[in-house]
N, C-alpha and C positions, 0 to 999 in steps of 0.2 A: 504494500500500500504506500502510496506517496505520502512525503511528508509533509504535512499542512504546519505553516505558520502565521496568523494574524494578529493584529494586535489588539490590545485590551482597549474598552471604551470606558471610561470613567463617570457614572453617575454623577453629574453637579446638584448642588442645593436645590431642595423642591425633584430632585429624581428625573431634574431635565438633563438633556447630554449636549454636550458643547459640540457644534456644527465644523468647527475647525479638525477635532477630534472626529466627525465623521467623513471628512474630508480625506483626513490622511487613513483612514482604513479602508475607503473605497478605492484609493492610489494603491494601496498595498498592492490590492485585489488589480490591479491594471497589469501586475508585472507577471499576473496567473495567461495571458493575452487571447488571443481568440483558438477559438476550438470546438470544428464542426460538426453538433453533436443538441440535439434535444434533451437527451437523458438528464441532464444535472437541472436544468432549469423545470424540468416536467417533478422531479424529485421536491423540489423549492417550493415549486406552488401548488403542489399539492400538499404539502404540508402546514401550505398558508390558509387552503380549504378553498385552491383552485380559482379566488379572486376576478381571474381573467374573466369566468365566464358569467359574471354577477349584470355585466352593462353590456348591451350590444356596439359593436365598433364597426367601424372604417378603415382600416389594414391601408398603409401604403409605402408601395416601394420604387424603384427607377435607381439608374445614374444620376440624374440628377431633377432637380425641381419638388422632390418628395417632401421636404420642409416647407415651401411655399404652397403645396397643396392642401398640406393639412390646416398651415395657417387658414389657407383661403376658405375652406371646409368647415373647421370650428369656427370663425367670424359668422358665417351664412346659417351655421345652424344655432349658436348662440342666441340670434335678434329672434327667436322664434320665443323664445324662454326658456329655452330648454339647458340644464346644467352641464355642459359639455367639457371632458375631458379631453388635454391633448397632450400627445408624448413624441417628443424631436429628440433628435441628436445630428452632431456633436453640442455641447453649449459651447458660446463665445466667450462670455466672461463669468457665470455662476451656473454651476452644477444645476441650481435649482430653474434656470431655463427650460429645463427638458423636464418638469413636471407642469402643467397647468391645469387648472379648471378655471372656466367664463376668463381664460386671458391673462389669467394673474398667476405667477409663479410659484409654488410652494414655498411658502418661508423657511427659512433657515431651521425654525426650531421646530417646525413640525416633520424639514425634511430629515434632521438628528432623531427624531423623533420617532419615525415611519423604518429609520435604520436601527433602530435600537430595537421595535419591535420584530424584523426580521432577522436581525443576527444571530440571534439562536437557533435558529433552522437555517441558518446559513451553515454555521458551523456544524449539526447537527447531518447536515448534506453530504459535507466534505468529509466528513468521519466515515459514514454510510457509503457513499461513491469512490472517496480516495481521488478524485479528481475535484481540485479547487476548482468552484467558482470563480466566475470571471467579473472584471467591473461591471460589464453593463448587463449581462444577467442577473449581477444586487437590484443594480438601478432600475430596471425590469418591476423584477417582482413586486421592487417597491411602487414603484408606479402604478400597478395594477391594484394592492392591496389599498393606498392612498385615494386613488380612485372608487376601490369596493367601499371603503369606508364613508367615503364622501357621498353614496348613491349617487352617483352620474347618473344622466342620461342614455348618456353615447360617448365612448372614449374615440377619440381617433391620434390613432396609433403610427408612426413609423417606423420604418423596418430599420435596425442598427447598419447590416448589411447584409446585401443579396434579399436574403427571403427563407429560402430552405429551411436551412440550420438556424436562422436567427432565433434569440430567445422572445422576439415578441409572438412567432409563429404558432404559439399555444392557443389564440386567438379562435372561438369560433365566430369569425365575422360573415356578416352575409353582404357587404361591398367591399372590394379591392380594388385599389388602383396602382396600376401599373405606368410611371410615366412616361419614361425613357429605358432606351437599352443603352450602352454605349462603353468604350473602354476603361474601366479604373476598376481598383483590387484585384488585377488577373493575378494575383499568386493565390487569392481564394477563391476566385469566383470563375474562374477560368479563359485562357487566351484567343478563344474565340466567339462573336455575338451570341453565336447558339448556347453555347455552355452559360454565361451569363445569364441569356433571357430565361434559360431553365433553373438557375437558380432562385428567379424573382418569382419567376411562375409556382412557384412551390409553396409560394401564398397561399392561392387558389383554394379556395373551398369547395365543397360539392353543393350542386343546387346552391347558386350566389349569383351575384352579379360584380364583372368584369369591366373596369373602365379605364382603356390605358389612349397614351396619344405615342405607340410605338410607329414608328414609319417602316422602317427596317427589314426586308419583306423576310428574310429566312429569322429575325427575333420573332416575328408577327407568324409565323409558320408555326416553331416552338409554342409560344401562346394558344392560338388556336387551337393546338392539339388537346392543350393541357385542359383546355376547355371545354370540350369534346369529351372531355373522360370525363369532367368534374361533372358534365350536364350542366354547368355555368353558362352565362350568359356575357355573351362579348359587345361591349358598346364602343364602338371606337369612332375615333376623332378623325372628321374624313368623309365620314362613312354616315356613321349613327348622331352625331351630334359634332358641330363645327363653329366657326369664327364666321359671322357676317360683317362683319369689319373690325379694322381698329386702327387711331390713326391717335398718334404719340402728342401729346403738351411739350411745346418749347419750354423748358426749365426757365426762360426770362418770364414767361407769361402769369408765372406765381403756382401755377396748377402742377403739379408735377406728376406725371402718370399717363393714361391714355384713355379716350373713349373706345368705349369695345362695345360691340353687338354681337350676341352669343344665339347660337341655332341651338339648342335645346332636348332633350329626348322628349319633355310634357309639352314646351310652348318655346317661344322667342321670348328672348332679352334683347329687345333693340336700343337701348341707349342706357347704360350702367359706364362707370367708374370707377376705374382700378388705379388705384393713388400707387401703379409700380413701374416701372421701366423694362423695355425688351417686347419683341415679337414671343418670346418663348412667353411670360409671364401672362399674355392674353390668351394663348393654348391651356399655361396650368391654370387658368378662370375660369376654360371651356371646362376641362376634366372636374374642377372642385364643383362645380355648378349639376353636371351629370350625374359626380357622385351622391351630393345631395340628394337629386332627384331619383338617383335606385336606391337613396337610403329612403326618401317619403314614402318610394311605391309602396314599401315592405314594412316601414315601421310608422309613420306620419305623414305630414301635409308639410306642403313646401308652398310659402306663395311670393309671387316676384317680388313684392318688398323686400321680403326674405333676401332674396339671391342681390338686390339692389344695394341696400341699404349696408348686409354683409361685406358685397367687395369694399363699396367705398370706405369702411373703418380698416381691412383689411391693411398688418402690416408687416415685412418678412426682413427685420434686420441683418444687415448684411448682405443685402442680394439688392444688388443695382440699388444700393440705399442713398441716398442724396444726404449729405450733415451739415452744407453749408453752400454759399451761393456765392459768395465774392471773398475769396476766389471757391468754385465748383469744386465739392471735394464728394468723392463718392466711392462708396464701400462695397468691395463684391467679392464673395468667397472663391471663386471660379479656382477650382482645385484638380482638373482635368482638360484634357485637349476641348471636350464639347463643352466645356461651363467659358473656357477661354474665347472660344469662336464664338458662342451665344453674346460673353460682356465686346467681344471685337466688336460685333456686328452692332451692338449698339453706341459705343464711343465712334464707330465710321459714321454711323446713319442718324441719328437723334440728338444729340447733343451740340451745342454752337458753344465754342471755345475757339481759343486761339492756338495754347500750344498745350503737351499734354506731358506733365509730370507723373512717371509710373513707378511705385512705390511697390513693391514687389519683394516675397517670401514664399519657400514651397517646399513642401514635406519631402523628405527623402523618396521616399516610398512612389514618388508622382512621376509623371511624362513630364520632367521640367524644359527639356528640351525642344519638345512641340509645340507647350503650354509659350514660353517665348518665342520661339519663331512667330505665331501669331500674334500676341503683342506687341512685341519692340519696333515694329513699322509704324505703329498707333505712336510711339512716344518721342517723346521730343528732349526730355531728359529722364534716364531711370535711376533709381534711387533703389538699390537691396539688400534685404535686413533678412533676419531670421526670426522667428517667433524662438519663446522658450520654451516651446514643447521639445520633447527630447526627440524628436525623429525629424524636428527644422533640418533642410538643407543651410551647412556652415554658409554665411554671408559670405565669406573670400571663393567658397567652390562656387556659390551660385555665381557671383561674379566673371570667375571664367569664363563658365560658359556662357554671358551676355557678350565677353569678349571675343571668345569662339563665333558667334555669329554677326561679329565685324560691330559693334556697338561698345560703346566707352559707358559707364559709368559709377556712380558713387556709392561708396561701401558705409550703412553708418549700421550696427548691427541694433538694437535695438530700435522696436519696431517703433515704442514711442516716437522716441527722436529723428528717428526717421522721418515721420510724419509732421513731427515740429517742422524739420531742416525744409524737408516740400515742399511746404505753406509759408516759409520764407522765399522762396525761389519762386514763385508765382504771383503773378499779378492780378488784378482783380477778374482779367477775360480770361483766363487759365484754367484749365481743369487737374485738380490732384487725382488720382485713380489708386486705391490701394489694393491691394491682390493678391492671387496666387494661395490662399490659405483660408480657413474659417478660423484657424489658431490666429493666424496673422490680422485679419481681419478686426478678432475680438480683442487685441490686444490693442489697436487703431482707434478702438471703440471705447474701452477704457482712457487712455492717454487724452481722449478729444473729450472726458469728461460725460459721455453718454450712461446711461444706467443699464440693465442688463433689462432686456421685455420676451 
């Protein structure tokens, strides 16, 4: 049997437990890493009395956009009254981002709280299995059980990664969305689309409803199949429900976002607002608006205020996020080839600036080498720093290679000051851009004094 070590959590005065102290046990738990496998997590919640299946959910997964969907998702189902759970990852600057209910993050001391009631069957898991637990199947269970506890409504849920194997997979959801297929984690999710989209597919419920916007004809073959078995129902973007326009706010004009008109599975949305940026971001409006609408068929009523009133508060920090105007500074996780050509396509097409300051950081682990080739033609000076998460690519390596691709720039490692130094170098018509990371990004977020949402 493996040898399990975690650390002690220490009861404070009143039997409450210090958040910093649940901090660093959940860290412990990060160095146990991923490990593709249901068993320990099915062992955990069942021991919690199975939680998951207490609220009905919304499952979703993709390469990328799956954070923005669920945002978009819980906003729309929120204005209805309804008490809605939602669960993202990675967070940017508090753990306690990747818990909500109606929008607002778990506090601190309930999220100590919610761990201290789970530790004991955590450890109780590891003794029984011999294989640790991992960070984000704690943070899972705890989720699900903070949720049981709270009676939700409707939790909606996203996938850690892939689908398959993820610990949120426990899930019996009767809607799944599947957004994107596309390249990232091929050391687990595998080096081809097809291997990918069968891991996402692994979602899939039987007798459910399917809403993905895959284009991809052999991801979209995969899919299909998988649906086919489940006797699920596939609504796709294209097809079953689509975009009747969308046509982008110049960031001078105050408005920042775009008008969309959404074709619908029940009816049209002809004139709604999306307070977000990007061609992709009015696609993840079609999917959150569909999935809504196969969560009404099955469990409620859905009516256009609803999907109205939802986008417009809708907000997805970090993702083509605007923080300031003069000069333009804007925050985007794009942590892969397709989140990079998505933010390309929009500092090419939508934005009016003059020159473009690119503030740039990227996980080891990433295509950093693709991920810049599409940027660095966009910039006009770039600026590369490293986040302090431990798997940052070193500032001087990421350097190189901006050098390698015939481009000069400035090393300051420290993502803060990085983001200082940028906003000194630009003038009022200038756009800052920061990137390449969601570590990087949240550390941008901090530094510029924003709060964690």
């Amino acid at each position: 049997m493996a040898s399990i070590s975690r650390i002690n959590i220490r009861p404070h005065e009143g039997g409450t437990v210090d958040f910093r102290e649940a901090e660093e046990y959940l860290a412990k738990s990060a160095m146990h890493g991923i490990k593709p496998s249901l068993d320990r997590i099915r062992v955990l919640l069942s021991k919690l009395g199975n939680p998951q299946l207490r609220f009905p959910s919304i499952h979703i997964t993709g390469t990328n956009g799956k954070t923005s969907v669920a945002r978009m998702v819980a906003s729309i189902l929120e204005v209805g009254g309804r008490k809605v759970a939602r669960y993202t990852s990675p967070h940017m600057q508090s753990i306690t981002e990747r818990i909500c209910v109606d929008g607002r993050p778990i506090s601190e001391r309930d999220f100590a709280s919610t761990l201290e009631k789970v530790r004991p069957m955590v450890e109780e898991t590891d003794r029984e299995t011999g294989d640790p637990l991992s960070y984000f199947e704690i943070t899972t269970a705890m989720a699900f059980l903070y949720f049981a506890q709270r009676r939700v409504d409707v939790g909606v849920i996203e996938v850690g990664l892939g689908g398959r194997w993820d610990a949120t997979n426990l899930l019996d959801s009767k809607v799944q969305v599947i957004t994107s297929v596309a390249f990232d984690h091929m050391a687990e999710l595998g080096d081809t689309l097809e291997k990918i989209a069968w891991q996402k597919a692994g979602i899939i419920k039987d007798d459910s409803y399917v809403v993905s916007a895959v284009s991809d004809p052999s991801s979209l073959e995969v899919i299909a199949e998988v649906c086919e078995e489940k006797k699920s129902n596939l609504k796709l973007f294209g097809r079953d429900f689509s975009l009747l326009y969308n046509l982008t706010y110049g960031v001078e004009t105050g408005k920042i976002g775009q008008a969309v008109g959404i074709k619908g599975l029940l009816r049209d949305y002809p004139d709604l607002f999306l307070p977000l940026l990007g061609d992709h971001q009015a696609v993840n409006a079609a999917c959150a608006v569909a999935a809504c609408e196969c969560y009404a068929g099955t469990m409620a009523d859905l009516s256009s205020t609803e999907v109205e009133m939802g986008l417009r508060r809708v907000k997805s920090p970090g993702r083509l996020e605007v923080v300031s105007r003069d000069p333009l500074v804007i925050l985007d996780g794009a942590h892969n080839p397709d989140g990079a050509a998505r933010l390309a396509q929009v500092l090419a097409n939508d934005l009016d600036y003059d020159r473009c300051i690119l503030v740039v950081g990227i996980l080891e682990d990433k295509d950093a080498g693709t991920m810049l080739g599409v940027l660095l033609p966009l910039a006009d000076t770039v600026v590369v720093t490293q986040s302090a998460d431990e798997r940052a690519t070193p500032a001087h390596r990421l350097a190189e290679m901006v050098k390698g691709l015939g481009r000069d720039c400035v090393v300051v490692e420290q993502v803060g000051e990085a983001v200082r130094f940028a906003r000194t170098l630009a003038a009022v018509s200038d756009l800052v851009c920061v990137t390449g990371s969601l570590y990087t990004v949240g550390e941008a977020r901090t530094a510029l004094g924003l709060k964690p949402e």
